[in-house]
C-alpha positions, 0 to 999 in steps of 0.5 A: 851256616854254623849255628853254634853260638861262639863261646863268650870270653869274660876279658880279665880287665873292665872300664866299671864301677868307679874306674869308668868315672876316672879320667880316661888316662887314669884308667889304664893304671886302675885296670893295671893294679885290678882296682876294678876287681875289688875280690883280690883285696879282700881275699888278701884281706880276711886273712889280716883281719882273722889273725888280728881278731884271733890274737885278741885284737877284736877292738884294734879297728885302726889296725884293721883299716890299715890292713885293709889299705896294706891289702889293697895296696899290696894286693894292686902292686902284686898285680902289676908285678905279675903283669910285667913278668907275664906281658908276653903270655898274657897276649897269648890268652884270650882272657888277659889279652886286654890287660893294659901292659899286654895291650900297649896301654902302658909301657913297661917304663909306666907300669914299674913307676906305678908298681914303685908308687904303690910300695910306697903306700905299702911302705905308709902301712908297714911303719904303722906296725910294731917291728915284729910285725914289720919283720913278719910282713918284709919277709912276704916280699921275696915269696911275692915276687917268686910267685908269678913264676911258679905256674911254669915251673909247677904244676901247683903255682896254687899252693905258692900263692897260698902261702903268699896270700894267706901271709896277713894272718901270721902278720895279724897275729903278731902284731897282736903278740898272739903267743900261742905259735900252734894256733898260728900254725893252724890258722895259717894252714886252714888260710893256705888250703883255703887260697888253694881251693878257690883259686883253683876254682879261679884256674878252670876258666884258663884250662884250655889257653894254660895248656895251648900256651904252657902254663901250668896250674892245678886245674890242669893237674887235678884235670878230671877231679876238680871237684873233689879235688877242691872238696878235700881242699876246703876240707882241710882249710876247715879242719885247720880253722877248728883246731885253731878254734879249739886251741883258742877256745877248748869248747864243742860250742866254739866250734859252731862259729865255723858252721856259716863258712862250711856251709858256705864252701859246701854250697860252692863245690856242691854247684860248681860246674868245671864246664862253665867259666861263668859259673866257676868265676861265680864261686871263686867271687863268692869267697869274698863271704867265705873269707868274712865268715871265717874271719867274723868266726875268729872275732867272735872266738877271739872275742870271748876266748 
């Protein structure tokens, strides 16, 4: 008799919260687009809405709702794209094998008219932002769509994603018509290695199958050094935050804004645990309150500066 308790695999997709109310044939598509796993949106959000705020936008609360719409849309499209490309790896790992297109619950036929509707609300948003913008936000689509094949052509498919999903805050800030290009630069910066380091928390429930199946990510690179590895990360996320908050506004004080976020990051590698996928879903979950401290620091700059 083997007395080892089989290792417990948290399945990727969830009949919960308000997709458990929908009717059973909606579920699939809910699941489908990760409207069961509201973290994705909001961390494709904050950067919006620190862009927004540090631009000076503070009392555009219409725009932000509709970034927060734009996110959520996007963020679900994205998903579906992803599973389109990724149907055939995904059965292969325990964790992603539930997913609707891996499973058969929706054919492929289903899944690109649900990913074209949900552009469509993308498309509602976009025409809601001056042309700059607009621009700014069309020229997102091409990274997007590279980004699922990144993790087999590198070992860093992290920082591509970093790029796509830090993208709210270059379309925040010039909506807003920031100005200042150097802030923007810095912001964006501190936004890319912020995205880097929680999704490679994100990754370390995958190692194994990501290796059994060849996908590569940076958990797998960093192998061993996954917690010093995201420690210079986050480092760096913060770095570029303050001196977008120096540039803002010039004063030691101003600094202080970006205190609850570090010390929020600090806690998640402090007690990150690279041998337990619950405990890294934890802290990758938990950017949900790093994104809102770090987005609330710019309001709070953008405010006063």
């Amino acid at each position: 008799m083997n007395d080892t308790a089989p290792e417990i695999t948290t399945p990727d997709t969830q009949h919960r919260g308000l997709v458990a109310l929908l009717p059973a044939r909606a579920r699939p598509y809910a699941l489908l687009a990760r409207f069961d796993r509201p973290i994705g949106w909001w961390l494709l959000f904050w950067p919006c809405a620190a862009g927004l705020w540090a631009a000076g936008g503070a009392a555009r609360w219409d725009m932000a709702l509709w970034l927060l719409l734009g996110s959520v849309a996007m963020r679900g499209a994205g998903c579906v794209y992803n599973d389109i490309l990724d149907r055939d790896l995904d059965r292969q790992v325990a964790r992603t094998a539930s997913r609707p297109l891996a499973s058969g619950q929706v054919s492929l036929k289903s899944a690109w008219i649900w990913l074209v509707s949900l552009c469509l609300i993308g498309l509602v948003v976009l025409l809601q932002l001056r042309w700059q913008a607009q621009l700014v936000a069309i020229a997102s689509l091409l990274p997007v769509a590279l980004y699922p094949l990144m993790k087999r052509i590198t070992w860093w498919p992290q920082a591509w994603l970093g790029l796509v999903f830090s993208w709210g805050a270059l379309v925040g800030w010039v909506e807003m018509d920031g100005g200042s290009l150097a802030t923007l630069c810095a912001l964006y910066a501190g936004c890319i290695f912020w995205v880097i380091g929680y999704d490679t928390i994100y990754a370390v429930q995958d190692m194994e199958d990501d290796a059994l199946v060849g996908v590569r990510s940076s958990a797998l690179a960093m192998k061993g050094r996954i917690v010093p590895g995201v420690t210079a990360l986050y480092i760096l996320a913060l770095a570029g935050w303050a001196v977008a908050v120096w540039l803002i506004r010039p004063d030691w004080l101003a600094l202080l804004t970006l205190l609850p976020v570090a010390t929020h990051l600090g806690w998640q590698v402090a007690t990150l645990d690279t041998a337990d996928g619950m405990n890294a879903l934890a802290r990758f979950r938990s950017n949900r309150l790093a994104g809102l401290l770090m987005a609330l620091a710019f309001l709070t700059i953008g405010s006063v500066g």
